[in-house]
PDB file of the backbone (N, CA, C, O) and the ligand in Angstrom, with CONECT records:
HET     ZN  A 101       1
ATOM      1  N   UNK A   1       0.853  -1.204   0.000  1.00  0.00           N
ATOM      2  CA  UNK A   1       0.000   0.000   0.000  1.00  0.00           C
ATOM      3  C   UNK A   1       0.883   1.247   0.000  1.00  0.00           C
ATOM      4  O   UNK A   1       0.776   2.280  -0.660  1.00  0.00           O
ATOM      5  N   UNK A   2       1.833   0.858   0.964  1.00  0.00           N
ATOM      6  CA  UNK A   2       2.589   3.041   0.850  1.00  0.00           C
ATOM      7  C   UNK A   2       3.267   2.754  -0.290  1.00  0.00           C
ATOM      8  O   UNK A   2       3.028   3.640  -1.111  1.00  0.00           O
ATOM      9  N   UNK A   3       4.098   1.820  -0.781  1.00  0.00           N
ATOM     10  CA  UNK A   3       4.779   1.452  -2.334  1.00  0.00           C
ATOM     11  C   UNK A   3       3.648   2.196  -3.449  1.00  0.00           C
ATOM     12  O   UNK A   3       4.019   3.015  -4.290  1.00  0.00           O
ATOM     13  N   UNK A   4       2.535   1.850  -3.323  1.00  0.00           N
ATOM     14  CA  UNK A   4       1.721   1.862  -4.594  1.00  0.00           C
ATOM     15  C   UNK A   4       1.167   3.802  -4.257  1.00  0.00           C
ATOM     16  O   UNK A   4       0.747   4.508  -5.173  1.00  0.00           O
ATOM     17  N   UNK A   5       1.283   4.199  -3.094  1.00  0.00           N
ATOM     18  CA  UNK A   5       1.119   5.208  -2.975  1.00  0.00           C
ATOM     19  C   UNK A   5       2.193   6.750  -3.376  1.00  0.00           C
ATOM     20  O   UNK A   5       2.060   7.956  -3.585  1.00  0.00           O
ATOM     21  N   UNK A   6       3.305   5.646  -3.291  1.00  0.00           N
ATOM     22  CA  UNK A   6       4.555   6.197  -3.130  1.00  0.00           C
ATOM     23  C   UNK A   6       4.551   6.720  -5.102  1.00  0.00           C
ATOM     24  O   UNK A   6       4.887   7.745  -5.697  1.00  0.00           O
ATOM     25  N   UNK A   7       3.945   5.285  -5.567  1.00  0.00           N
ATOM     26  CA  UNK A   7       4.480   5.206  -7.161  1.00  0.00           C
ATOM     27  C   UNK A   7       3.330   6.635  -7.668  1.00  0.00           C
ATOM     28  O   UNK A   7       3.781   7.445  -8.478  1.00  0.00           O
ATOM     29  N   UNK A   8       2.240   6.778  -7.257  1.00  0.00           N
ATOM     30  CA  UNK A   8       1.211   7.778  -7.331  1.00  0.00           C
ATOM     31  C   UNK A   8       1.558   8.990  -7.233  1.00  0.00           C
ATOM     32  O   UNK A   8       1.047   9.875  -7.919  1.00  0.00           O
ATOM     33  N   UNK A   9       2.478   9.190  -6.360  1.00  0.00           N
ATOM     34  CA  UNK A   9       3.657  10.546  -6.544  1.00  0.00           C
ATOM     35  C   UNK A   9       4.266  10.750  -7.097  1.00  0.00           C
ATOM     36  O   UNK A   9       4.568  11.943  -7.111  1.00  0.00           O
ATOM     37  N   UNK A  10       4.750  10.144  -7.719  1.00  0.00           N
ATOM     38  CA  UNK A  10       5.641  10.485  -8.786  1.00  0.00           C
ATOM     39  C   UNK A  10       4.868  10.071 -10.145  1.00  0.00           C
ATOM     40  O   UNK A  10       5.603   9.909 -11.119  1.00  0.00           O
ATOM     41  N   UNK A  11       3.996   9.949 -10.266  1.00  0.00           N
ATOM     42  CA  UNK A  11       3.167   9.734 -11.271  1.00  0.00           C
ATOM     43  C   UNK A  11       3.021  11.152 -11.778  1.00  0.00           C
ATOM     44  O   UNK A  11       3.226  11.982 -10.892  1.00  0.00           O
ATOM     45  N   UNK A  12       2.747  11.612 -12.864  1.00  0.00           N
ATOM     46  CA  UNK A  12       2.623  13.188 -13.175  1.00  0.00           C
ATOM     47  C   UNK A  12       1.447  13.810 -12.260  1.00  0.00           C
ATOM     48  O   UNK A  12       0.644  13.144 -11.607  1.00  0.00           O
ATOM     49  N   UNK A  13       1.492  14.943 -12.325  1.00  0.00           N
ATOM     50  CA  UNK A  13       0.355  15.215 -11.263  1.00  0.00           C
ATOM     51  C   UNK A  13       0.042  15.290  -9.602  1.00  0.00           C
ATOM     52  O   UNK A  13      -0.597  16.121  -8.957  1.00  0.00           O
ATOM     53  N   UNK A  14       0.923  13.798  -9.092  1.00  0.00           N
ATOM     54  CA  UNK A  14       0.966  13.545  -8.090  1.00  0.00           C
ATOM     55  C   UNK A  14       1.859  14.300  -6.967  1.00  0.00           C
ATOM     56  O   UNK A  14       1.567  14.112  -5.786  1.00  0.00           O
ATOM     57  N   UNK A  15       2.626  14.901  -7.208  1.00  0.00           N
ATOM     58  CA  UNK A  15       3.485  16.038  -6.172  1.00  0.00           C
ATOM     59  C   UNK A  15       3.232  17.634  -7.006  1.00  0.00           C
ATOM     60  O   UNK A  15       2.623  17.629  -8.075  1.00  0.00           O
ATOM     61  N   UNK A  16       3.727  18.898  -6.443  1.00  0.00           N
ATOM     62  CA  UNK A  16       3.913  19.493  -6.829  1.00  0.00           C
ATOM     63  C   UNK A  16       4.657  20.064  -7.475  1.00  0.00           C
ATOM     64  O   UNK A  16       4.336  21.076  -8.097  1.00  0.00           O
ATOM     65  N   UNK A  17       5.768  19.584  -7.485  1.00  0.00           N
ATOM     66  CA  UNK A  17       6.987  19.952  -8.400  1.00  0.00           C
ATOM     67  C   UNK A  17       6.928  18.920  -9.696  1.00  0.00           C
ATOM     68  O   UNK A  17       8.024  18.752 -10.230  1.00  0.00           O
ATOM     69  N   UNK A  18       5.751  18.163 -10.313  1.00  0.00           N
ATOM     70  CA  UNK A  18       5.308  17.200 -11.588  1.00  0.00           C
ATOM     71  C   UNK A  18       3.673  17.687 -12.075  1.00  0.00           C
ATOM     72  O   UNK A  18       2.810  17.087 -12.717  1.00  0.00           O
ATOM     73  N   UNK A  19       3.701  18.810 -11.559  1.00  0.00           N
ATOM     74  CA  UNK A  19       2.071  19.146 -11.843  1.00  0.00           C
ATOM     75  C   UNK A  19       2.052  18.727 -13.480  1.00  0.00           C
ATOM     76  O   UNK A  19       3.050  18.658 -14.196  1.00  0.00           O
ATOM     77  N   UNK A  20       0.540  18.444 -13.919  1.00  0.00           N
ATOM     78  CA  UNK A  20      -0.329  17.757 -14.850  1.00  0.00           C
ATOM     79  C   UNK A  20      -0.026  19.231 -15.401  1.00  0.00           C
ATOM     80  O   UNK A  20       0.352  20.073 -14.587  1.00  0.00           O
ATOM     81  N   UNK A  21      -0.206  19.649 -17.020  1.00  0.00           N
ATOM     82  CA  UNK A  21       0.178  20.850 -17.933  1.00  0.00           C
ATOM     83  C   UNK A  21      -1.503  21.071 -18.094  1.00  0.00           C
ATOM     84  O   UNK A  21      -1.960  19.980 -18.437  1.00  0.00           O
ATOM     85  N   UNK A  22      -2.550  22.042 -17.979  1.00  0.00           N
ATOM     86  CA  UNK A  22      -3.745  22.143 -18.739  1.00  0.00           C
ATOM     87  C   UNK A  22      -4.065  23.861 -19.287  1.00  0.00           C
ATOM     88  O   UNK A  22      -3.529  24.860 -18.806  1.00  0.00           O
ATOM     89  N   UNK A  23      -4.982  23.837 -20.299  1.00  0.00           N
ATOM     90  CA  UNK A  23      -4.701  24.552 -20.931  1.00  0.00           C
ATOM     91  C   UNK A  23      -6.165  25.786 -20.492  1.00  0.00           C
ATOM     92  O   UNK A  23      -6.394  26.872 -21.024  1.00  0.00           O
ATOM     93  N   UNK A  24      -6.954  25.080 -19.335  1.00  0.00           N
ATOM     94  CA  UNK A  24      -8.271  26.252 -18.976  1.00  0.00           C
ATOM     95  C   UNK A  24      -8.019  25.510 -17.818  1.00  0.00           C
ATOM     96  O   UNK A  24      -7.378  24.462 -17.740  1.00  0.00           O
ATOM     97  N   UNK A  25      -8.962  26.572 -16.296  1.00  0.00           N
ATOM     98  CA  UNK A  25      -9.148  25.491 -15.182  1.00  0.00           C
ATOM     99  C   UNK A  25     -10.192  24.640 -14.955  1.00  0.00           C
ATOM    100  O   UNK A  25     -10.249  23.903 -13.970  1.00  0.00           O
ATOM    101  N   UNK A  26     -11.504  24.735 -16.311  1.00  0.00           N
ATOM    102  CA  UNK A  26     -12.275  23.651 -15.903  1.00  0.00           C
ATOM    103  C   UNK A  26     -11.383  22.411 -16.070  1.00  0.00           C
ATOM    104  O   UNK A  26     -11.595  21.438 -15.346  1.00  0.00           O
ATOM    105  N   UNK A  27     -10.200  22.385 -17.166  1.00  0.00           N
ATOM    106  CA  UNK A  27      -9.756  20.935 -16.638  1.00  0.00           C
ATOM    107  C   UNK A  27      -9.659  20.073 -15.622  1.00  0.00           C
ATOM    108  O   UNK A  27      -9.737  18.844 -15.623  1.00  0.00           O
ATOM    109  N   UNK A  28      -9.457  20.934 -14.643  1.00  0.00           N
ATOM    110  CA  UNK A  28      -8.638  20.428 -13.307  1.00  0.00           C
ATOM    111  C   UNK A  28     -10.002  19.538 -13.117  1.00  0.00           C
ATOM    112  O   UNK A  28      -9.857  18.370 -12.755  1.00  0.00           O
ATOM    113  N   UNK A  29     -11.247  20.018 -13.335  1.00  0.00           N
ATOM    114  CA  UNK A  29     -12.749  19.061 -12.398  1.00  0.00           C
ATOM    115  C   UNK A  29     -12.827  17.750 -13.236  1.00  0.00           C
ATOM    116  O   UNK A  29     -13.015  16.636 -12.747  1.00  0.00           O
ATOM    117  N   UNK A  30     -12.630  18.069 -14.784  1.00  0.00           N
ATOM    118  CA  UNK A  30     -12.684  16.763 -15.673  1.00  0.00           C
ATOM    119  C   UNK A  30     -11.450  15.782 -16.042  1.00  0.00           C
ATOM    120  O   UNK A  30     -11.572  15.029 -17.008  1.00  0.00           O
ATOM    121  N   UNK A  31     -10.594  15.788 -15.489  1.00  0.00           N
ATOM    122  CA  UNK A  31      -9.184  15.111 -15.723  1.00  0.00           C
ATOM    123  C   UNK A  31      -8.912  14.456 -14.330  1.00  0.00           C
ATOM    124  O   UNK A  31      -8.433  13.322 -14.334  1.00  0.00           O
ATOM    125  N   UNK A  32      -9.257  15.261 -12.771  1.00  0.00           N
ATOM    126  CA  UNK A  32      -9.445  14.699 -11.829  1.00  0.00           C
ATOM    127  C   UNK A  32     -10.805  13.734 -12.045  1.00  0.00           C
ATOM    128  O   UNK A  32     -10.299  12.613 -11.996  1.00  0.00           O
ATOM    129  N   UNK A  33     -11.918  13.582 -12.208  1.00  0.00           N
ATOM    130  CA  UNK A  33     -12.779  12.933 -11.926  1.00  0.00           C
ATOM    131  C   UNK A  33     -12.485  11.771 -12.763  1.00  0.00           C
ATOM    132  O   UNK A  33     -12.791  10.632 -12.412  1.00  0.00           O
ATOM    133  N   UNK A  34     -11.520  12.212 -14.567  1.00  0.00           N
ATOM    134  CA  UNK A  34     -11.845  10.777 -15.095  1.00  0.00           C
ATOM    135  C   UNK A  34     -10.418   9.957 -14.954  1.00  0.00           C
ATOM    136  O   UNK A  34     -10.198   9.040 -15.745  1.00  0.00           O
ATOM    137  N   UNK A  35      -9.284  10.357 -13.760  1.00  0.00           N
ATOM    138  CA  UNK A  35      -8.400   9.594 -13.316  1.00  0.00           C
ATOM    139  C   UNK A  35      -9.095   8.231 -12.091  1.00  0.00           C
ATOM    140  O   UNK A  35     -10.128   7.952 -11.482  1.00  0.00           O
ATOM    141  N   UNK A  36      -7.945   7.821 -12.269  1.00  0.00           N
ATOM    142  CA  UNK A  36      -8.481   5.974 -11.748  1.00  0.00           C
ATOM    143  C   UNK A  36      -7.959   6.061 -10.359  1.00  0.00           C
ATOM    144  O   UNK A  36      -7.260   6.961  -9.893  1.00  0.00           O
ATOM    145  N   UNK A  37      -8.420   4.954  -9.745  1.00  0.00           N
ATOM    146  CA  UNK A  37      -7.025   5.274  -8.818  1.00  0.00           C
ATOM    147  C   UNK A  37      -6.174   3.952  -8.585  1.00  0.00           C
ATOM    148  O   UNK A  37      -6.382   2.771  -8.859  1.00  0.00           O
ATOM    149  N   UNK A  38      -5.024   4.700  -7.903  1.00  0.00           N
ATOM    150  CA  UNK A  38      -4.011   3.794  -8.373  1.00  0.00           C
ATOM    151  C   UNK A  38      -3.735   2.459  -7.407  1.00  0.00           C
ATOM    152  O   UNK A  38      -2.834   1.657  -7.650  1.00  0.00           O
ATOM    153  N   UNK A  39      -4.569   2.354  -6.376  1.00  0.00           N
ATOM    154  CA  UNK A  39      -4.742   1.406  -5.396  1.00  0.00           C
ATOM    155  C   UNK A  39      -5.414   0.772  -6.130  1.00  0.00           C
ATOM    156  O   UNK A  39      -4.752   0.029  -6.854  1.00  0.00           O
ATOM    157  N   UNK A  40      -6.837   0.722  -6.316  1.00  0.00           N
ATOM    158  CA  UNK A  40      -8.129  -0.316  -6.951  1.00  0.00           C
ATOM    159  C   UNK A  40      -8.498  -0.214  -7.842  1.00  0.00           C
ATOM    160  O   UNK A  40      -9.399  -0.969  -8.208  1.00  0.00           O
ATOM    161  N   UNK A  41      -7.951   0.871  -8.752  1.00  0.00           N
ATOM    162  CA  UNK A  41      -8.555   1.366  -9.868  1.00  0.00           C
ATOM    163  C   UNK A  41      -9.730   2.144 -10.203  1.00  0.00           C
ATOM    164  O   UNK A  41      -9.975   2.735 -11.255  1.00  0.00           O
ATOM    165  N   UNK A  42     -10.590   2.031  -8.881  1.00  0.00           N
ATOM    166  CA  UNK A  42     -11.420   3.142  -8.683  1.00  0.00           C
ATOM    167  C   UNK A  42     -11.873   4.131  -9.455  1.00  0.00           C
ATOM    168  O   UNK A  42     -11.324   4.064 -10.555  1.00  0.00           O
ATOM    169  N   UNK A  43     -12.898   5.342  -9.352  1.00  0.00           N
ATOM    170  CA  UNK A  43     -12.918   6.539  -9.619  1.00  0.00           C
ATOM    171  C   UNK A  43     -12.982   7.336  -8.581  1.00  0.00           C
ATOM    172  O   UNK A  43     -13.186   6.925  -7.438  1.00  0.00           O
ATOM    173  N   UNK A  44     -12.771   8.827  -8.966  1.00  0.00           N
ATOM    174  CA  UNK A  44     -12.555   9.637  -7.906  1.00  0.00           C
ATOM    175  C   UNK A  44     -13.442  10.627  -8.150  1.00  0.00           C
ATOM    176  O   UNK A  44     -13.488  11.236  -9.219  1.00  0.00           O
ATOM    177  N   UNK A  45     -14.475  10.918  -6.796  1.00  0.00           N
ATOM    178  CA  UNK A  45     -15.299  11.967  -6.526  1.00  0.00           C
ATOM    179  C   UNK A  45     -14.344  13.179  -5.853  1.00  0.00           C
ATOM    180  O   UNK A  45     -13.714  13.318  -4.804  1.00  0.00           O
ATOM    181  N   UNK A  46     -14.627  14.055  -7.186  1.00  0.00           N
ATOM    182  CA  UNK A  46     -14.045  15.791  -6.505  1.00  0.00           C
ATOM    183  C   UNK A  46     -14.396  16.488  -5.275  1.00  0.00           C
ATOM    184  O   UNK A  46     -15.434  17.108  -5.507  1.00  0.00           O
ATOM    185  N   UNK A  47     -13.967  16.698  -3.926  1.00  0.00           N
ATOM    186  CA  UNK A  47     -13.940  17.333  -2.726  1.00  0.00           C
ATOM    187  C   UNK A  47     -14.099  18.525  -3.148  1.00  0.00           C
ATOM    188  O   UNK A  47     -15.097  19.245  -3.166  1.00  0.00           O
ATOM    189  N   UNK A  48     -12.754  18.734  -3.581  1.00  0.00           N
ATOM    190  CA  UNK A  48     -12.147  20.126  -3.680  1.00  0.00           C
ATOM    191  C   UNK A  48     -11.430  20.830  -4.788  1.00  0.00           C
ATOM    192  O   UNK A  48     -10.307  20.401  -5.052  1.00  0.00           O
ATOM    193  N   UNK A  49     -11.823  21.694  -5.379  1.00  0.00           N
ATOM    194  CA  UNK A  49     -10.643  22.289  -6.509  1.00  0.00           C
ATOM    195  C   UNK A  49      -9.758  23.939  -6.318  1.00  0.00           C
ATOM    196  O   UNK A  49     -10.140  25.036  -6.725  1.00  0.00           O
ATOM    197  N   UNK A  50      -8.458  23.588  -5.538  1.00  0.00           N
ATOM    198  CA  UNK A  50      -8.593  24.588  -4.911  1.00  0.00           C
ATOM    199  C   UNK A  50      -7.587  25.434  -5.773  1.00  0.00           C
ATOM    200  O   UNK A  50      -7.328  25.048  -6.913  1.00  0.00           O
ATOM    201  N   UNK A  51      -7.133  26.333  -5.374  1.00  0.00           N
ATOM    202  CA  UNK A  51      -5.692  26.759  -6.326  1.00  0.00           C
ATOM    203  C   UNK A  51      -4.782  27.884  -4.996  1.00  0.00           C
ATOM    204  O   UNK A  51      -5.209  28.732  -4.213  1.00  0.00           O
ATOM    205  N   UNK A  52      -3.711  27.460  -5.216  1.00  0.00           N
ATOM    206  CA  UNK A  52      -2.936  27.905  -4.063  1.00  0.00           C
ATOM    207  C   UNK A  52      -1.387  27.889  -5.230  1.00  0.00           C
ATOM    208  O   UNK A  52      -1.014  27.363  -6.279  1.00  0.00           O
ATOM    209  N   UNK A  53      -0.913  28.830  -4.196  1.00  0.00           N
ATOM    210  CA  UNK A  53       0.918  28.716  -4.677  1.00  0.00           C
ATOM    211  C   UNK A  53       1.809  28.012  -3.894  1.00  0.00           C
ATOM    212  O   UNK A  53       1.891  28.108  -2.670  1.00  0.00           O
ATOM    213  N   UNK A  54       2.617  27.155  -4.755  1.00  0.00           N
ATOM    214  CA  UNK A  54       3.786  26.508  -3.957  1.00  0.00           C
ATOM    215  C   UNK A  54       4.835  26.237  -4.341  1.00  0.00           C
ATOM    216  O   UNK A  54       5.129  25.665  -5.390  1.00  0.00           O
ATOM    217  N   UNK A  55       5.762  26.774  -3.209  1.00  0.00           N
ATOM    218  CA  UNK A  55       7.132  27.480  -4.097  1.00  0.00           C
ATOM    219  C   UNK A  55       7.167  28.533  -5.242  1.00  0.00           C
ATOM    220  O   UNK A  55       7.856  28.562  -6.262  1.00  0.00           O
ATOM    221  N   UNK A  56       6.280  29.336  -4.804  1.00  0.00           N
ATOM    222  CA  UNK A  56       6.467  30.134  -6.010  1.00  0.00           C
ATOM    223  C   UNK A  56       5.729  29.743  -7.602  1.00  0.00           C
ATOM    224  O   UNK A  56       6.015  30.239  -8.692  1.00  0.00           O
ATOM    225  N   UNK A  57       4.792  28.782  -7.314  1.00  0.00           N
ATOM    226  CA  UNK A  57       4.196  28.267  -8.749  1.00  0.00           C
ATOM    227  C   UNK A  57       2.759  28.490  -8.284  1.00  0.00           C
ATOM    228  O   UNK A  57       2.335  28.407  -7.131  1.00  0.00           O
ATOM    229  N   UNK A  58       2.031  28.816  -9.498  1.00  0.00           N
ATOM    230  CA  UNK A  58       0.736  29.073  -8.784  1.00  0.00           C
ATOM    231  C   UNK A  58       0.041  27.851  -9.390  1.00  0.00           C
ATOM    232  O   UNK A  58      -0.061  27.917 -10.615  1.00  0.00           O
ATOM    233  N   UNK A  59      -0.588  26.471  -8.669  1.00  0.00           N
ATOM    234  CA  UNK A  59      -1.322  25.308  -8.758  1.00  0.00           C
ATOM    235  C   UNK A  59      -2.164  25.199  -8.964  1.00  0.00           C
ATOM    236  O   UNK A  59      -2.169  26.376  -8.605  1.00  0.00           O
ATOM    237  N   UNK A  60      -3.467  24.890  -9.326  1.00  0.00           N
ATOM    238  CA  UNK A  60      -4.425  24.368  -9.304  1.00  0.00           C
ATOM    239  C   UNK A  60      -4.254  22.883  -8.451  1.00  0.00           C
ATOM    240  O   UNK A  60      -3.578  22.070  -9.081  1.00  0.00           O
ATOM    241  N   UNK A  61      -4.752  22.403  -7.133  1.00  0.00           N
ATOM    242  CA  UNK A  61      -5.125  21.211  -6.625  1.00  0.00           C
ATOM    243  C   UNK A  61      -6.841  20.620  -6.587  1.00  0.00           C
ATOM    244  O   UNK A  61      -7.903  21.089  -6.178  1.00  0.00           O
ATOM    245  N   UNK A  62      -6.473  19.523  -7.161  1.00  0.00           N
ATOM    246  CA  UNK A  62      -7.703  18.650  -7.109  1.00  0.00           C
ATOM    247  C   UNK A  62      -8.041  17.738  -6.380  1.00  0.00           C
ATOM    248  O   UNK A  62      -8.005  16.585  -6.809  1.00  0.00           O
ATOM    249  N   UNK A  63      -8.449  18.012  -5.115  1.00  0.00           N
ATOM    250  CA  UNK A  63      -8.598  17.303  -3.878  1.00  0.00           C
ATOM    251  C   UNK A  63      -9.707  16.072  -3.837  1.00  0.00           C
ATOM    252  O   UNK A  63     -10.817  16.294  -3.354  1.00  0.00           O
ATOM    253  N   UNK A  64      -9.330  14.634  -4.413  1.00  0.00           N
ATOM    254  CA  UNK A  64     -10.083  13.842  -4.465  1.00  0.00           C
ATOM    255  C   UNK A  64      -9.925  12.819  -3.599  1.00  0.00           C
ATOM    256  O   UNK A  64      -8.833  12.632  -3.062  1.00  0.00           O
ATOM    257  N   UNK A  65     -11.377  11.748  -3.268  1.00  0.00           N
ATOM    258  CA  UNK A  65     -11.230  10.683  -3.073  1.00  0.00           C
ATOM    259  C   UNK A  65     -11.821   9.518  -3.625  1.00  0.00           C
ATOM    260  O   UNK A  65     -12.743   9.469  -4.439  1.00  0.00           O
ATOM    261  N   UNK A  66     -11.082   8.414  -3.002  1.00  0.00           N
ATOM    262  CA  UNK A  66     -11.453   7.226  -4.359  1.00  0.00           C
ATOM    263  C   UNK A  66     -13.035   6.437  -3.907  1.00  0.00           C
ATOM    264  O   UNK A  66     -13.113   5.997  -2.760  1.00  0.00           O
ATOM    265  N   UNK A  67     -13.840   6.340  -4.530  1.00  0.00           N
ATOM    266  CA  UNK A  67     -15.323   6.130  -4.298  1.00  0.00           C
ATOM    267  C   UNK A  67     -15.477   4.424  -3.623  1.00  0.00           C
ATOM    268  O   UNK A  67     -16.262   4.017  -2.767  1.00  0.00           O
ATOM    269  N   UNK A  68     -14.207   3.540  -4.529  1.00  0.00           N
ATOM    270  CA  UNK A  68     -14.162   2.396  -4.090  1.00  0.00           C
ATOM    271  C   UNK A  68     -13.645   2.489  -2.659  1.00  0.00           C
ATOM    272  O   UNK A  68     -14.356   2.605  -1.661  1.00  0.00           O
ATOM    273  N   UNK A  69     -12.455   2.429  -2.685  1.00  0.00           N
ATOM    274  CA  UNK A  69     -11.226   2.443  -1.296  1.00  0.00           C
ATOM    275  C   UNK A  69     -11.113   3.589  -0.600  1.00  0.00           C
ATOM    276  O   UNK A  69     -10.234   3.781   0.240  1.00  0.00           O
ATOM    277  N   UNK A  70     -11.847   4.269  -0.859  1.00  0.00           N
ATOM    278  CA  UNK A  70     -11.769   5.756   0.291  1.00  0.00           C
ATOM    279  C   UNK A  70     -10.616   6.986   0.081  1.00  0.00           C
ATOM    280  O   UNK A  70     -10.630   8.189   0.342  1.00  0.00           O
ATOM    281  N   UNK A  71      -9.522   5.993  -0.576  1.00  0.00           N
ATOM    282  CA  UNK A  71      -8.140   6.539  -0.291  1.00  0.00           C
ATOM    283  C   UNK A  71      -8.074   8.528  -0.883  1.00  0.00           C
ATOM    284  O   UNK A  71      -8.097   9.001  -2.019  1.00  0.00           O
ATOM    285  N   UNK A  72      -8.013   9.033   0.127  1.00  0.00           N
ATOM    286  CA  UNK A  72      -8.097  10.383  -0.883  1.00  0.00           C
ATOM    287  C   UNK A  72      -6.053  10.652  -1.556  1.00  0.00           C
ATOM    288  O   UNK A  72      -4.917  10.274  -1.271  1.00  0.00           O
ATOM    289  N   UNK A  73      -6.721  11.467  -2.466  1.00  0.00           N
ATOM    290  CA  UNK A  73      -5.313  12.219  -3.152  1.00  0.00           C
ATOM    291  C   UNK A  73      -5.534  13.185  -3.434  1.00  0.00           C
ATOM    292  O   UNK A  73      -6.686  13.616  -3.479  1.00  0.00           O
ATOM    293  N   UNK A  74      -4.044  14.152  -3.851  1.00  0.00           N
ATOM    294  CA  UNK A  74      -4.660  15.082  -4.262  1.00  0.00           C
ATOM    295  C   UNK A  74      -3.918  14.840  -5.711  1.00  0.00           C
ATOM    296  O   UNK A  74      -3.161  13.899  -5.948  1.00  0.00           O
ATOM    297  N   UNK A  75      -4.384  16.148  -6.868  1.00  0.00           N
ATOM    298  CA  UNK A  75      -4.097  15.634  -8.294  1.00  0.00           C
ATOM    299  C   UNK A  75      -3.681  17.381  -8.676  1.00  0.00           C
ATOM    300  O   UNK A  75      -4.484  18.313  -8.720  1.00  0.00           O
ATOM    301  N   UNK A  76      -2.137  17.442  -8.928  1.00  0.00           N
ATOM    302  CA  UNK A  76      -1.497  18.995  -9.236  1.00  0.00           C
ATOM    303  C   UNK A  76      -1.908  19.137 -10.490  1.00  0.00           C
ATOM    304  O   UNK A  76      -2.330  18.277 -11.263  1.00  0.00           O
ATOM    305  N   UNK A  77      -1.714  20.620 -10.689  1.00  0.00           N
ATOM    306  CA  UNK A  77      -2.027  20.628 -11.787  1.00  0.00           C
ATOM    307  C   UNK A  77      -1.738  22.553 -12.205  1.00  0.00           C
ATOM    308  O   UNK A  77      -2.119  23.495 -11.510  1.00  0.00           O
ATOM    309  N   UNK A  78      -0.816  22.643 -13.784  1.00  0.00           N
ATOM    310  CA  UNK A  78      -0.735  24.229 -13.579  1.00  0.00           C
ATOM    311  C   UNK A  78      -0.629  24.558 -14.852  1.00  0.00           C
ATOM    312  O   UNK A  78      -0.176  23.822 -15.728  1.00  0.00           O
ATOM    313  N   UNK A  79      -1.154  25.980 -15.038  1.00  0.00           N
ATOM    314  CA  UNK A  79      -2.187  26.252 -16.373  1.00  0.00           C
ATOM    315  C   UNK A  79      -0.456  26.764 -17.236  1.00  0.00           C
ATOM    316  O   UNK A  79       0.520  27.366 -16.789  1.00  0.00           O
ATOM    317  N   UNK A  80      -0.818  26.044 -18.882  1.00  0.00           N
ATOM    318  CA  UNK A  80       0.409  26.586 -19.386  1.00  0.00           C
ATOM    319  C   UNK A  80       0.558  27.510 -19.930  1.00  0.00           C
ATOM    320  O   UNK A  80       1.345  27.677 -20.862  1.00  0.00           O
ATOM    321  N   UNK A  81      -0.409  28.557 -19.301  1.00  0.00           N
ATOM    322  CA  UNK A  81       0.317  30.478 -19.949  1.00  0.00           C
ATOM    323  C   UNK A  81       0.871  30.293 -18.920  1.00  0.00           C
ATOM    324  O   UNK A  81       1.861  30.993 -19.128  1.00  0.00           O
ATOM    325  N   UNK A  82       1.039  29.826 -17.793  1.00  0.00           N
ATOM    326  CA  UNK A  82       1.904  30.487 -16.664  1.00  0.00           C
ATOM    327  C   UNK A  82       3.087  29.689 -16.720  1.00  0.00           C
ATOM    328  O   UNK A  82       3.791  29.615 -15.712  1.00  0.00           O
ATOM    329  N   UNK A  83       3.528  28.828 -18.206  1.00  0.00           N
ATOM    330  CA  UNK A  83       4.850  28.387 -17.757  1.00  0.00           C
ATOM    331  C   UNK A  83       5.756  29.145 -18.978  1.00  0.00           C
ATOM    332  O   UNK A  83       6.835  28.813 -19.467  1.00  0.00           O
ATOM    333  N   UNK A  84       4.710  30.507 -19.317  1.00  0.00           N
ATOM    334  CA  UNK A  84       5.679  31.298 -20.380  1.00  0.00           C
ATOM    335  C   UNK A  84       6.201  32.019 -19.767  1.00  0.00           C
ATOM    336  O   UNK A  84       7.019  32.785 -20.277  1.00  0.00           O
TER     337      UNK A  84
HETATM  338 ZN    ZN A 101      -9.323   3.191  -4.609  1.00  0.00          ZN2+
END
């Protein structure tokens, strides 16, 4: 379980310094909801879509959890005018 959690971080998306690239912020609600999850394969009901800065990057976070296994995550994510 922390292995498979561990691999979920470093999965794109999964930390903040690998945020997911999108190009509007409704992405963040439809790219979180139609990710799996990586324990059961699951789907994930959206909590939260919040947007905060870290380190100096401004994020979009998609605060989900998995509908099967409970397991919440969160899913980075940062818009690409802001990586001009
Ligand atoms: Zn799950």
């Amino acid at each position: 379980m922390r292995d498979l959690d561990r691999l979920a971080r470093l999965a794109p998306g999964g930390a903040p310094d690998r945020p997911l690239v999108i190009d509007t912020p409704p992405l963040v609600d439809v790219m979180a909801t139609a990710a799996s999850c990586p324990l059961c394969g699951g789907s994930f009901r959206l909590d939260e879509h919040a947007a905060e800065t870290i380190d100096g990057r401004r994020l979009r976070i998609a605060r989900v959890t998995c509908t099967v296994c409970g397991m919440p995550r969160e899913i980075y994510f940062t818009l690409r005018e802001q990586l001009q």
